[in-house]
Backbone and ligand atoms as CSV (ligand in chain L), in Angstrom:
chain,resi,resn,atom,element,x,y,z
A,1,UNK,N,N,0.836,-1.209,0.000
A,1,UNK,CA,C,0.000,0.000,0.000
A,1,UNK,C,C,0.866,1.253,0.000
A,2,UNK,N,N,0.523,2.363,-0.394
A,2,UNK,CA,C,0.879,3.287,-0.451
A,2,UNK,C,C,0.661,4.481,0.135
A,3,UNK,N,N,1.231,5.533,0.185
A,3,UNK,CA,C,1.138,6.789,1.191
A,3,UNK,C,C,0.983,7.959,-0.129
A,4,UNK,N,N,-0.431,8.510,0.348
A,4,UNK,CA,C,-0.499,9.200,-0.791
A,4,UNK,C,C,-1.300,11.281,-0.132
A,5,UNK,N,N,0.159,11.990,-0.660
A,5,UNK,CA,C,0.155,13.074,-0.885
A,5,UNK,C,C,-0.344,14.220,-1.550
A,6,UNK,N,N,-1.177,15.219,-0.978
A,6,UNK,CA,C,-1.816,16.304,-2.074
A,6,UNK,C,C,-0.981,17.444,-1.225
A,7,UNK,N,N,-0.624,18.434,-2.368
A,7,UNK,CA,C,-0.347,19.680,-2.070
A,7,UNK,C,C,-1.532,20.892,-2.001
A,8,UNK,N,N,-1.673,21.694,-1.426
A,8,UNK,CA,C,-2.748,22.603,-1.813
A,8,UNK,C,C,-2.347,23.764,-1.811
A,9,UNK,N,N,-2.697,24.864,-2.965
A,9,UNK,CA,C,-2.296,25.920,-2.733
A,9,UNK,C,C,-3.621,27.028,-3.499
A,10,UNK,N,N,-3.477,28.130,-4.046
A,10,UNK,CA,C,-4.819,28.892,-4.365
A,10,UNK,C,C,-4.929,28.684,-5.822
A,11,UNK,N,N,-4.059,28.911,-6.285
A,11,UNK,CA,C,-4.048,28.580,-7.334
A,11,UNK,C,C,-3.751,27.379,-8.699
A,12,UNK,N,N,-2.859,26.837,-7.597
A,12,UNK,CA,C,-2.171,25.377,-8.540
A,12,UNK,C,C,-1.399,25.691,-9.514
A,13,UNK,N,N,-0.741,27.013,-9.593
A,13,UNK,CA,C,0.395,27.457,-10.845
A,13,UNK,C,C,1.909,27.876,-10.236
A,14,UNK,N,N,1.607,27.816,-8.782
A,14,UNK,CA,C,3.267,28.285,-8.318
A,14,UNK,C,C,3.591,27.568,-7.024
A,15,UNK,N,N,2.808,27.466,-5.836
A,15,UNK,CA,C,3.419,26.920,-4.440
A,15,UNK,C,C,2.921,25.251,-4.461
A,16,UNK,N,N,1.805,24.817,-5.226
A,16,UNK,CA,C,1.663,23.419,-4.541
A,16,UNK,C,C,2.148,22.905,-5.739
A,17,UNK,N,N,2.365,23.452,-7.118
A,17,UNK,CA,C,3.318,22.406,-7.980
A,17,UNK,C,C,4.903,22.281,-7.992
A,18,UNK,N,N,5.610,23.329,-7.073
A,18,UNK,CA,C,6.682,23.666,-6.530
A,18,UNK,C,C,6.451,22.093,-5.692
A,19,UNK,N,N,5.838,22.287,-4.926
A,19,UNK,CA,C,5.766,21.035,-3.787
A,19,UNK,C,C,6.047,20.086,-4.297
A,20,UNK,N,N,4.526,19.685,-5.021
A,20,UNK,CA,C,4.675,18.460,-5.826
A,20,UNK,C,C,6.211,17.915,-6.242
A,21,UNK,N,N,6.939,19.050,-7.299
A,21,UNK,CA,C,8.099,18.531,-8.359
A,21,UNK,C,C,8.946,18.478,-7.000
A,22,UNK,N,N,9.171,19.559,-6.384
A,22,UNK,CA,C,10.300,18.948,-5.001
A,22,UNK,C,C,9.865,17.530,-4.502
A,23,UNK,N,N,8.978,17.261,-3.929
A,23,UNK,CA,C,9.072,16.306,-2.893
A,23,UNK,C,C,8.897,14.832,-4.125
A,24,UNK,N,N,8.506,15.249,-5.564
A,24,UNK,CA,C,8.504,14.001,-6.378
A,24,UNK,C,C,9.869,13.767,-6.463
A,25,UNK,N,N,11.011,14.959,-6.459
A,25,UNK,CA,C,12.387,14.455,-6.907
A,25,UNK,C,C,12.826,13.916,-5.737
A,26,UNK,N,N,12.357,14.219,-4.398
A,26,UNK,CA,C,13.029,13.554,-3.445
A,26,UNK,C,C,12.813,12.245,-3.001
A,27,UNK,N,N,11.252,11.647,-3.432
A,27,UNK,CA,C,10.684,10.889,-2.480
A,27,UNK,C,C,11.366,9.715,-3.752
A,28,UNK,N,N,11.984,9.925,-5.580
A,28,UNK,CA,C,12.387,9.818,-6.340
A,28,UNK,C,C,14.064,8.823,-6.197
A,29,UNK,N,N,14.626,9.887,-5.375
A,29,UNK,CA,C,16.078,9.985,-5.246
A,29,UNK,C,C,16.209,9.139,-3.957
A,30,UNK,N,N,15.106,9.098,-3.262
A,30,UNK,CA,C,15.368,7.865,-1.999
A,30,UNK,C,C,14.567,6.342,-2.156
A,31,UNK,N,N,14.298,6.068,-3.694
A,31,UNK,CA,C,14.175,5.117,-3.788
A,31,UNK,C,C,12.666,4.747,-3.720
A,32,UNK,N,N,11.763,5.641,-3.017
A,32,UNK,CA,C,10.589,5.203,-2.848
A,32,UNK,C,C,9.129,5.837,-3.497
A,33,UNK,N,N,9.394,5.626,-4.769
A,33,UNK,CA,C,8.786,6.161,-5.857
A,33,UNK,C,C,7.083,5.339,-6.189
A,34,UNK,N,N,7.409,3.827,-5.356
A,34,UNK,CA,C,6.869,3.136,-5.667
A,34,UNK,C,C,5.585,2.758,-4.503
A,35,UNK,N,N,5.814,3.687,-3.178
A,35,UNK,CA,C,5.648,3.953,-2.076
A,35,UNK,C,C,4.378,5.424,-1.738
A,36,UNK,N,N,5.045,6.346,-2.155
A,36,UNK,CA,C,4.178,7.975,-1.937
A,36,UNK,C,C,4.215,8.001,-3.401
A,37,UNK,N,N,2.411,8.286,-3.060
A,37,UNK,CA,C,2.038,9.217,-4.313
A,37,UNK,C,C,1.933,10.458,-3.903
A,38,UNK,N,N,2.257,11.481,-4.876
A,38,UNK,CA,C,1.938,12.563,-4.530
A,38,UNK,C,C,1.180,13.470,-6.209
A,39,UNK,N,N,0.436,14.419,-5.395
A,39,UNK,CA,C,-0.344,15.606,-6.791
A,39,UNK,C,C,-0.590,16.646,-5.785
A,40,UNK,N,N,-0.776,17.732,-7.088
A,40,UNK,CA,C,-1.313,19.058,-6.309
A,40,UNK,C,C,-2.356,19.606,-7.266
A,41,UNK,N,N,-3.031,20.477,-6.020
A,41,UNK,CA,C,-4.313,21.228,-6.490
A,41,UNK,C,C,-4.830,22.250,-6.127
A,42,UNK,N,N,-5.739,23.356,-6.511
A,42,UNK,CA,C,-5.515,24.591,-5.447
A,42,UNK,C,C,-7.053,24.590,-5.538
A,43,UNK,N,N,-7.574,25.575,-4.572
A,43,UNK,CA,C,-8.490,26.035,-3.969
A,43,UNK,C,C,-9.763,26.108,-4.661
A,44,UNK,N,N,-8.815,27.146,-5.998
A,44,UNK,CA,C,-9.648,27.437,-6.978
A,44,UNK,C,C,-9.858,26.837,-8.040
A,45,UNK,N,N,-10.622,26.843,-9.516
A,45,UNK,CA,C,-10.573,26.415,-10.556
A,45,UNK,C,C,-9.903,27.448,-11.406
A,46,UNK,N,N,-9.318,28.993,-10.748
A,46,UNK,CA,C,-8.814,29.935,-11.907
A,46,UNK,C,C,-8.014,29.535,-12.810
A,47,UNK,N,N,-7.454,28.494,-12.856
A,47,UNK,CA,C,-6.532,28.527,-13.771
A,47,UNK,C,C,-6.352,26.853,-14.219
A,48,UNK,N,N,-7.621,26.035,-14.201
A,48,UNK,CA,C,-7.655,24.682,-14.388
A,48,UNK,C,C,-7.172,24.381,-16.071
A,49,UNK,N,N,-6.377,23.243,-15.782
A,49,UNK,CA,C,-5.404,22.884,-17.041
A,49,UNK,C,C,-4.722,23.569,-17.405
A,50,UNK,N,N,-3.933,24.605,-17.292
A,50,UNK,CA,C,-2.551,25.517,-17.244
A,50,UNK,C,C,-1.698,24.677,-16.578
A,51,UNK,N,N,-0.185,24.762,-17.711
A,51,UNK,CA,C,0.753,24.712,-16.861
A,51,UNK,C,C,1.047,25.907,-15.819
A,52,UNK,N,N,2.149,25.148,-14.657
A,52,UNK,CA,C,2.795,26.453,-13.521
A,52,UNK,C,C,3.352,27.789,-14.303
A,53,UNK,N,N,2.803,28.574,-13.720
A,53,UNK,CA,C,3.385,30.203,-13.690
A,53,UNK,C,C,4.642,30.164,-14.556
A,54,UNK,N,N,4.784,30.495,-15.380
A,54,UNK,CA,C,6.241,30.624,-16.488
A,54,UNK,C,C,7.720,30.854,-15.496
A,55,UNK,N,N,7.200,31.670,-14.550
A,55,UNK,CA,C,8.386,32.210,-13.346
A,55,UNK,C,C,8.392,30.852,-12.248
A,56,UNK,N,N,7.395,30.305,-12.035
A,56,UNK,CA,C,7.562,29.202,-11.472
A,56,UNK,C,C,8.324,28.028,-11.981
A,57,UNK,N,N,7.872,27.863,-13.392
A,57,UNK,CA,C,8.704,26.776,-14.035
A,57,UNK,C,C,10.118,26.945,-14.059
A,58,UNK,N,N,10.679,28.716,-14.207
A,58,UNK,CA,C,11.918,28.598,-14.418
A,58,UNK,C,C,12.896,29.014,-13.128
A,59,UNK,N,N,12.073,28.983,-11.949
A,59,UNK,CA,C,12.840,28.972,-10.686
A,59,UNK,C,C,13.219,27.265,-10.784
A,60,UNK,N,N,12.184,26.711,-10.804
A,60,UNK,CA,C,12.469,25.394,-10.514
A,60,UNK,C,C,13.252,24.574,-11.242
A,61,UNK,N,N,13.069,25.029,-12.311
A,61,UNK,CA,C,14.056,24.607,-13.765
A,61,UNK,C,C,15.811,24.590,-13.242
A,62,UNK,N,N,16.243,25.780,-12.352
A,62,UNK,CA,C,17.172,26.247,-12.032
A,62,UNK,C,C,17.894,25.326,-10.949
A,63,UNK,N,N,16.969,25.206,-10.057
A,63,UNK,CA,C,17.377,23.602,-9.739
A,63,UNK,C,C,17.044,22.075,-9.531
A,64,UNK,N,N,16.763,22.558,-11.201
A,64,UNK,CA,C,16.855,20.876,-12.333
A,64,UNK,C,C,15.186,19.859,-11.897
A,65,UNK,N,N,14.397,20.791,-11.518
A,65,UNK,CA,C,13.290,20.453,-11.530
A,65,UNK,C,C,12.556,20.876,-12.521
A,66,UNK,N,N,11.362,19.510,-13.110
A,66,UNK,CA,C,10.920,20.198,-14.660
A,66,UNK,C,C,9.538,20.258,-14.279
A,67,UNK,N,N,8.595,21.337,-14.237
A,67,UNK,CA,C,7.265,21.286,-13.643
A,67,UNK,C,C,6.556,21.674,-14.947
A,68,UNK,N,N,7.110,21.893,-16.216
A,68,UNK,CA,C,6.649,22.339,-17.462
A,68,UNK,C,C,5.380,20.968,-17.828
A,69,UNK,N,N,5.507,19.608,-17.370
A,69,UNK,CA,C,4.075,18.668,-17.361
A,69,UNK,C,C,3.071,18.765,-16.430
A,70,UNK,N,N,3.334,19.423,-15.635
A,70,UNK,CA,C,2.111,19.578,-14.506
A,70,UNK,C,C,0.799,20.474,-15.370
A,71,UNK,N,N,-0.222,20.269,-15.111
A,71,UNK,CA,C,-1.308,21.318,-15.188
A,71,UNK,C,C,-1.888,20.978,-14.051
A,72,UNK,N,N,-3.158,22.546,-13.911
A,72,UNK,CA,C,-3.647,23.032,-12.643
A,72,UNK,C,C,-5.093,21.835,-12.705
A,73,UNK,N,N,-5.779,21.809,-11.211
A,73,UNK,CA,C,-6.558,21.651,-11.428
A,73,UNK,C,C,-7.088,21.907,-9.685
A,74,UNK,N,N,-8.528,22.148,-9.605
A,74,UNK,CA,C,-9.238,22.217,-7.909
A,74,UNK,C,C,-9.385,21.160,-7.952
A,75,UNK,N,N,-9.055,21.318,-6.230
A,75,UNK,CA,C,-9.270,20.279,-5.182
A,75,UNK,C,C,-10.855,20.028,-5.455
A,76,UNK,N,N,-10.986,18.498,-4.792
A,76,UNK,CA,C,-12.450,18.071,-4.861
A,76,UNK,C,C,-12.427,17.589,-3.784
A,77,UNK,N,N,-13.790,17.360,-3.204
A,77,UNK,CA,C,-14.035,16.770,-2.025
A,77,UNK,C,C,-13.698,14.554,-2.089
A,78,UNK,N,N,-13.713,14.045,-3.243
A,78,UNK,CA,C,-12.944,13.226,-3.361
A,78,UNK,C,C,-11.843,12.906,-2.953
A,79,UNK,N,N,-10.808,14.144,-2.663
A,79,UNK,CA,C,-9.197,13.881,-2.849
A,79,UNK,C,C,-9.492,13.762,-0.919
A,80,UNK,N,N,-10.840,13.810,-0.224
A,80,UNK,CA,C,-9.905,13.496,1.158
A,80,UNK,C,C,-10.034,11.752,1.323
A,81,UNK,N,N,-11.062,11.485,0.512
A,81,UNK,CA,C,-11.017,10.019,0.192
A,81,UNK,C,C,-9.835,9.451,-0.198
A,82,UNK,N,N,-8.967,9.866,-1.134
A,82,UNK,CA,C,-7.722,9.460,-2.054
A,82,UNK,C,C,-6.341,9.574,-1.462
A,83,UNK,N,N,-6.451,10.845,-0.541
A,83,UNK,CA,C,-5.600,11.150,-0.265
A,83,UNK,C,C,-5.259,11.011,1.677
A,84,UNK,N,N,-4.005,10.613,1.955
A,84,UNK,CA,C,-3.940,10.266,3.561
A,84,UNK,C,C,-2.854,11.525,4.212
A,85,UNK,N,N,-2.234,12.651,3.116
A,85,UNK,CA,C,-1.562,13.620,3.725
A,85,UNK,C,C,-2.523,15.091,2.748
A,86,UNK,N,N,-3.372,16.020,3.580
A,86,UNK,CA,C,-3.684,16.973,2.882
A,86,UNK,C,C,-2.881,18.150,2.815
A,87,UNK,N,N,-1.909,18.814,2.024
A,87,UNK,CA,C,-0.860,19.699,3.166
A,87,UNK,C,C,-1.537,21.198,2.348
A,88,UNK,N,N,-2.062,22.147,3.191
A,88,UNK,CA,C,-2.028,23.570,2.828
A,88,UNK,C,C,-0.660,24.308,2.480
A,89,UNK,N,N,-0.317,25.749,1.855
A,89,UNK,CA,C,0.776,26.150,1.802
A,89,UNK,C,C,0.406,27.429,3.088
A,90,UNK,N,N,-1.136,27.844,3.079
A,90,UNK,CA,C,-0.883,28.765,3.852
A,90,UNK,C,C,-2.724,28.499,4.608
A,91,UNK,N,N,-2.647,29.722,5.644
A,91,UNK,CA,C,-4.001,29.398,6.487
A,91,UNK,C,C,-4.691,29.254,5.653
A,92,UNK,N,N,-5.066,30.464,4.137
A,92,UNK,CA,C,-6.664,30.721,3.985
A,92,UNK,C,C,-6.931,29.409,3.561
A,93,UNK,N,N,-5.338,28.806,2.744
A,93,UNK,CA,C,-6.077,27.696,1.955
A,93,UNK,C,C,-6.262,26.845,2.749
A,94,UNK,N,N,-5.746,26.328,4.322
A,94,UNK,CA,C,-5.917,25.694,4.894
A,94,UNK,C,C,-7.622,25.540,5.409
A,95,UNK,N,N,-7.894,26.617,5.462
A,95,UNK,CA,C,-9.714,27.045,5.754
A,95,UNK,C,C,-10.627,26.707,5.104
A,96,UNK,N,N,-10.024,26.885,3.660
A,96,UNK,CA,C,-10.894,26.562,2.997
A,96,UNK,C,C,-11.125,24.583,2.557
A,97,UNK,N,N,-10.007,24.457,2.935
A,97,UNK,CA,C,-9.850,22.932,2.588
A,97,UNK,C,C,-10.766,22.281,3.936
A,98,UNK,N,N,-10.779,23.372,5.184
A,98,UNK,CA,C,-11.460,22.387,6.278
A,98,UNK,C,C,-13.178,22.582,6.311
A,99,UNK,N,N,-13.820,23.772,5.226
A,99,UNK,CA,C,-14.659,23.323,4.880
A,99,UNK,C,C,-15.428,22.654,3.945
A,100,UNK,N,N,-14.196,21.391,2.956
A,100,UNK,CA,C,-14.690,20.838,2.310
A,100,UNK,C,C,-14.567,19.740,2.633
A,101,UNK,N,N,-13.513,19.295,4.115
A,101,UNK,CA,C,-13.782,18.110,4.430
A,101,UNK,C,C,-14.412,17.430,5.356
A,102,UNK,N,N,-14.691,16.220,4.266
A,102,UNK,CA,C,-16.008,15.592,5.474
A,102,UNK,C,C,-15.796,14.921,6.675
A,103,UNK,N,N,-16.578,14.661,7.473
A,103,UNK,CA,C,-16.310,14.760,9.048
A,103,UNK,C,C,-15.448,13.520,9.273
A,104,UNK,N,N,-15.767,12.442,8.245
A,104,UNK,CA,C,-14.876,11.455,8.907
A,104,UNK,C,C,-13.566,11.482,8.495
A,105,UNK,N,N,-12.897,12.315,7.960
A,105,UNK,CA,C,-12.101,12.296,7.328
A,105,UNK,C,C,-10.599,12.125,8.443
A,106,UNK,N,N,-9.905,10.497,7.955
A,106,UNK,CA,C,-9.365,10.217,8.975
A,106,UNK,C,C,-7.610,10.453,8.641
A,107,UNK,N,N,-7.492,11.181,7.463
A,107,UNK,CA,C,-5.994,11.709,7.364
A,107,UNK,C,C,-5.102,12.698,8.199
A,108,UNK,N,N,-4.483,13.262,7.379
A,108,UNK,CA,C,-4.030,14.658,8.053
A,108,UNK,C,C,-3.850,15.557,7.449
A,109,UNK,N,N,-4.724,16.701,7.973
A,109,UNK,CA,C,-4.785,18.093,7.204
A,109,UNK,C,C,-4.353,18.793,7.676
A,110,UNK,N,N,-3.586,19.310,7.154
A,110,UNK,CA,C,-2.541,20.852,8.020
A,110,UNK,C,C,-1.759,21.613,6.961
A,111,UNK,N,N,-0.990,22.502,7.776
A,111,UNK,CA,C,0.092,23.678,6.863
A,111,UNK,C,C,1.543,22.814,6.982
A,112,UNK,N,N,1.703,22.935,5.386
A,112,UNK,CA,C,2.644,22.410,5.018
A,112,UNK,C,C,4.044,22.084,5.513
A,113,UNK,N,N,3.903,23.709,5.906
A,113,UNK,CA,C,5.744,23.929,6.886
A,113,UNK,C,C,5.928,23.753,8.178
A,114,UNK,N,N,4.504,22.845,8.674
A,114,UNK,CA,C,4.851,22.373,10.295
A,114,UNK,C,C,5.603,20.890,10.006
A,115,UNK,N,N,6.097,20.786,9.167
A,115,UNK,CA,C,6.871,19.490,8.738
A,115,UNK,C,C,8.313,19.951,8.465
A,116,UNK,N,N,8.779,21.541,8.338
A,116,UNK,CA,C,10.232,22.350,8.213
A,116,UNK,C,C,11.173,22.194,9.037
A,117,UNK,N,N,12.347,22.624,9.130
A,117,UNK,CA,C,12.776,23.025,10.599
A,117,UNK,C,C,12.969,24.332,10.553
A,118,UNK,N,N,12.642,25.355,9.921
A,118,UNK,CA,C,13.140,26.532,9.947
A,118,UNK,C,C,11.762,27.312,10.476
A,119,UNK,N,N,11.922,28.217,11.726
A,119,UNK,CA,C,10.750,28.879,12.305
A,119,UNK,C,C,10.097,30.310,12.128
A,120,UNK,N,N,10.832,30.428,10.999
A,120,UNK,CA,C,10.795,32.297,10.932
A,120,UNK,C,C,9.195,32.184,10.307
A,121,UNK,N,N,8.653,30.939,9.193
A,121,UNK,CA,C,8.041,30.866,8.025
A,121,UNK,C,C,6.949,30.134,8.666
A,122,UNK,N,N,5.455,30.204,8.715
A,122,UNK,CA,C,4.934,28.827,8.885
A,122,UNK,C,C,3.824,28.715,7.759
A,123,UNK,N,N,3.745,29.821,7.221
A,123,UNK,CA,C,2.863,29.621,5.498
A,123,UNK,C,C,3.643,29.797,4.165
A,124,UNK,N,N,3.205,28.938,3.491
A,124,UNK,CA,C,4.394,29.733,2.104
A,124,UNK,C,C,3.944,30.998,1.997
A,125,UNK,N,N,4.490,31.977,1.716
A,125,UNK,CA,C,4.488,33.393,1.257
A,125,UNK,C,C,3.271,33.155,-0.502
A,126,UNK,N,N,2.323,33.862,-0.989
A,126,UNK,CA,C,2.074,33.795,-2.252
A,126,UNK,C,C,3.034,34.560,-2.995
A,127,UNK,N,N,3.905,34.259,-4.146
A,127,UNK,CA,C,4.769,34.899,-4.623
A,127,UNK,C,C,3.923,35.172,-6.176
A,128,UNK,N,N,2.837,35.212,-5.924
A,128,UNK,CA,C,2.066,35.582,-7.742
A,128,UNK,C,C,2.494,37.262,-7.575
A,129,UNK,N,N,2.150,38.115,-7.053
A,129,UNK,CA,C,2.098,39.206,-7.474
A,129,UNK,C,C,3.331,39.763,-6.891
A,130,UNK,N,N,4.581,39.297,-6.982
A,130,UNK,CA,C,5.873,39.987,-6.098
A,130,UNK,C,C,6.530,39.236,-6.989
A,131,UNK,N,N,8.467,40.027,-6.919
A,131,UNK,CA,C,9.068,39.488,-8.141
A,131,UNK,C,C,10.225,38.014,-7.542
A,132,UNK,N,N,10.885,37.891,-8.127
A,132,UNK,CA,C,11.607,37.079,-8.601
A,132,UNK,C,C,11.982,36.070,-7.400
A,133,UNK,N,N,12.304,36.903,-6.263
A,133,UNK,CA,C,12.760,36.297,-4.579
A,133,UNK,C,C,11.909,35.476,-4.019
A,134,UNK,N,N,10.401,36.080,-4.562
A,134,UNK,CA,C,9.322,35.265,-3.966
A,134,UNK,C,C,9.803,33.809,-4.309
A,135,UNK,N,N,9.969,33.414,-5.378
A,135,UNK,CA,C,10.066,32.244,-6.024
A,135,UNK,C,C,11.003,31.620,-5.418
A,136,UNK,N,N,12.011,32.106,-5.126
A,136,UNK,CA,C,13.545,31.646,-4.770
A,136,UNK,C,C,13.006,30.998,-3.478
A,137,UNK,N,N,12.428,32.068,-2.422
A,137,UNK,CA,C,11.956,31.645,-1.261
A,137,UNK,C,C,10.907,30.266,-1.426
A,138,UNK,N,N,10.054,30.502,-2.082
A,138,UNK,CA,C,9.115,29.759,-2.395
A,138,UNK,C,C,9.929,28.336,-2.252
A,139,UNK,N,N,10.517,28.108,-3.129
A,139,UNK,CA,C,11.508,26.727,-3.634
A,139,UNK,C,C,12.483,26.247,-2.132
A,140,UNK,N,N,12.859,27.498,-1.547
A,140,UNK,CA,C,13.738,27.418,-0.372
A,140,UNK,C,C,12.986,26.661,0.454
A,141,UNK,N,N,11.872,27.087,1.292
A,141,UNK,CA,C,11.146,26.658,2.423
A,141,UNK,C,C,10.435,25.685,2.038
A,142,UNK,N,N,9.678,25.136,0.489
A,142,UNK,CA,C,9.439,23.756,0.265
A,142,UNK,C,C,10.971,22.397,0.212
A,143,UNK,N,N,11.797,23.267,-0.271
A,143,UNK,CA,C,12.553,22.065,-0.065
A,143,UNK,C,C,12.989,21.426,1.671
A,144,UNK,N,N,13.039,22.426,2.525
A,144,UNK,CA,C,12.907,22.315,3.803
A,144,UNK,C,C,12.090,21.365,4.342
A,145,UNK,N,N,10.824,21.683,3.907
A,145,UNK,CA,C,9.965,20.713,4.778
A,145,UNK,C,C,9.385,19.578,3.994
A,146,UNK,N,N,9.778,20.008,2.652
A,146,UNK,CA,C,9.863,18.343,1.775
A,146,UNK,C,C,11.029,16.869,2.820
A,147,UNK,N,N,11.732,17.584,3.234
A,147,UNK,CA,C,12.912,16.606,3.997
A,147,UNK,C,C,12.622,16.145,5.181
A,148,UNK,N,N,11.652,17.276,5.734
A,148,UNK,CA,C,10.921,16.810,7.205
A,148,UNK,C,C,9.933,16.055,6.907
A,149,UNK,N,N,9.015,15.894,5.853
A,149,UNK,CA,C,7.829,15.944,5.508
A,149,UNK,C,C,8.144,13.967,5.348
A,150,UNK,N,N,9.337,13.911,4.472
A,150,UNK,CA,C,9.593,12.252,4.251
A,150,UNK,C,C,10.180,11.410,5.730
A,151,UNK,N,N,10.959,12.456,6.031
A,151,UNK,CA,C,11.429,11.869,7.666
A,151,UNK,C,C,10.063,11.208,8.140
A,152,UNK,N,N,8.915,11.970,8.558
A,152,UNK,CA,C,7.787,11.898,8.873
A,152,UNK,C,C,6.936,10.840,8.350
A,153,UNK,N,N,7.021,10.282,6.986
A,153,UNK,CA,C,6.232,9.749,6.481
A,153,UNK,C,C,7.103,8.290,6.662
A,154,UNK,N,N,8.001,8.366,6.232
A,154,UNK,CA,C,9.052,7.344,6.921
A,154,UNK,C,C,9.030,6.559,8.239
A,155,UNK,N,N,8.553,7.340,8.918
A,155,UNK,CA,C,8.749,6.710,10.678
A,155,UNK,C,C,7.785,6.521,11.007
A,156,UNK,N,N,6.347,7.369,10.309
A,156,UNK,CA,C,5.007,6.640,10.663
A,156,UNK,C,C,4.107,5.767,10.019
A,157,UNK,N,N,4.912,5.484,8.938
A,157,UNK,CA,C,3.744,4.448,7.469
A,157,UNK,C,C,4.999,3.607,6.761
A,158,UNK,N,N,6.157,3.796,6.537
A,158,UNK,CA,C,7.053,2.727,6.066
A,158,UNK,C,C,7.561,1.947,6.400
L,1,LIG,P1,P,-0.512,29.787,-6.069
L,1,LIG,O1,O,-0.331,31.328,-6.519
L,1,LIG,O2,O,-1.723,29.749,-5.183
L,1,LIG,O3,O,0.752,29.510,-5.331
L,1,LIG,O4,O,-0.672,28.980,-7.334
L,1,LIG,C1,C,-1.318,32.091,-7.108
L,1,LIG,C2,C,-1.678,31.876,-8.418
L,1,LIG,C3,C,-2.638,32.678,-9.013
L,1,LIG,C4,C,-3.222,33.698,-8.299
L,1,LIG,C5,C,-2.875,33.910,-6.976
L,1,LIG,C6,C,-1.926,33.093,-6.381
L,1,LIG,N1,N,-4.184,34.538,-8.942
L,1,LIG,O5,O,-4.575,35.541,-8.301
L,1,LIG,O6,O,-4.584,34.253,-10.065
């Protein structure tokens, strides 16, 4: 059986497909590909079937992540069925994800970067309307708690 991962973010064009391609290259590079699934999805439908943000693709591009196959798509009330890790990037989306899930829902839903070690951060920042750093950061603090995030999944399901 498998351990299976959703990212969530508002849009699905910059912070939860960031997630996704990080924690796919990692969970990738430790062998257990065959183990965690992971996808992402955002809040909204604004931007369903688009690839990530052009600035997103080429932060990530930079380090050697290719998110140019991803397209967007909203979360459904299905994915708490599908899915056993729900991770928000920040509160609102976290809010909004807790009123679409249903009561029995026996996974875990939370903000992404309580899985980090770094404390300054505990939502991703939205980097859509800010320039270039956003992104950098963006990529910084997911790769962080992508590493906590497998520690975690490691010691309680593998
Ligand atoms: P995301 O970023 O939630 O990280 O994908 C955004 C993408 C699009 C918009 C806002 C945030 N937007 O306003 O269209």
């Amino acid at each position: 059986m498998s351990v299976k991962v959703l990212f969530v973010c508002l849009g699905n064009i910059c912070r939860s497909p960031t997630a996704e391609g990080i924690f796919q290259k990692l969970v990738h590079e430790s062998g257990l590909a065959k183990r965690i699934q992971i996808d992402s999805a955002g809040t909204t439908s604004w931007h369903q079937g688009r690839s990530p943000d052009p600035r997103t693709i080429a932060a990530a591009k930079k380090r050697d992540i290719d998110l140019s196959v991803l397209s967007a798509r909203q979360v459904k009330r299905s994915d708490f069925e599908d899915f056993d890790y729900i991770l928000a990037m920040d509160d609102s989306n976290l809010s909004d994800l807790k009123i679409l899930k249903p009561e029995d829902y026996s996974g875990y839903l939370g903000l992404f970067l309580e899985f980090g070690s770094q404390k300054k951060y505990r939502e991703v920042p939205d980097p859509y309307h800010g320039g270039s750093e956003g992104f950098e950061l963006v990529l910084d603090l997911i790769e962080d708690s992508a590493a906590g995030l497998l520690l975690s999944i490691q010691k309680n399901h593998l």
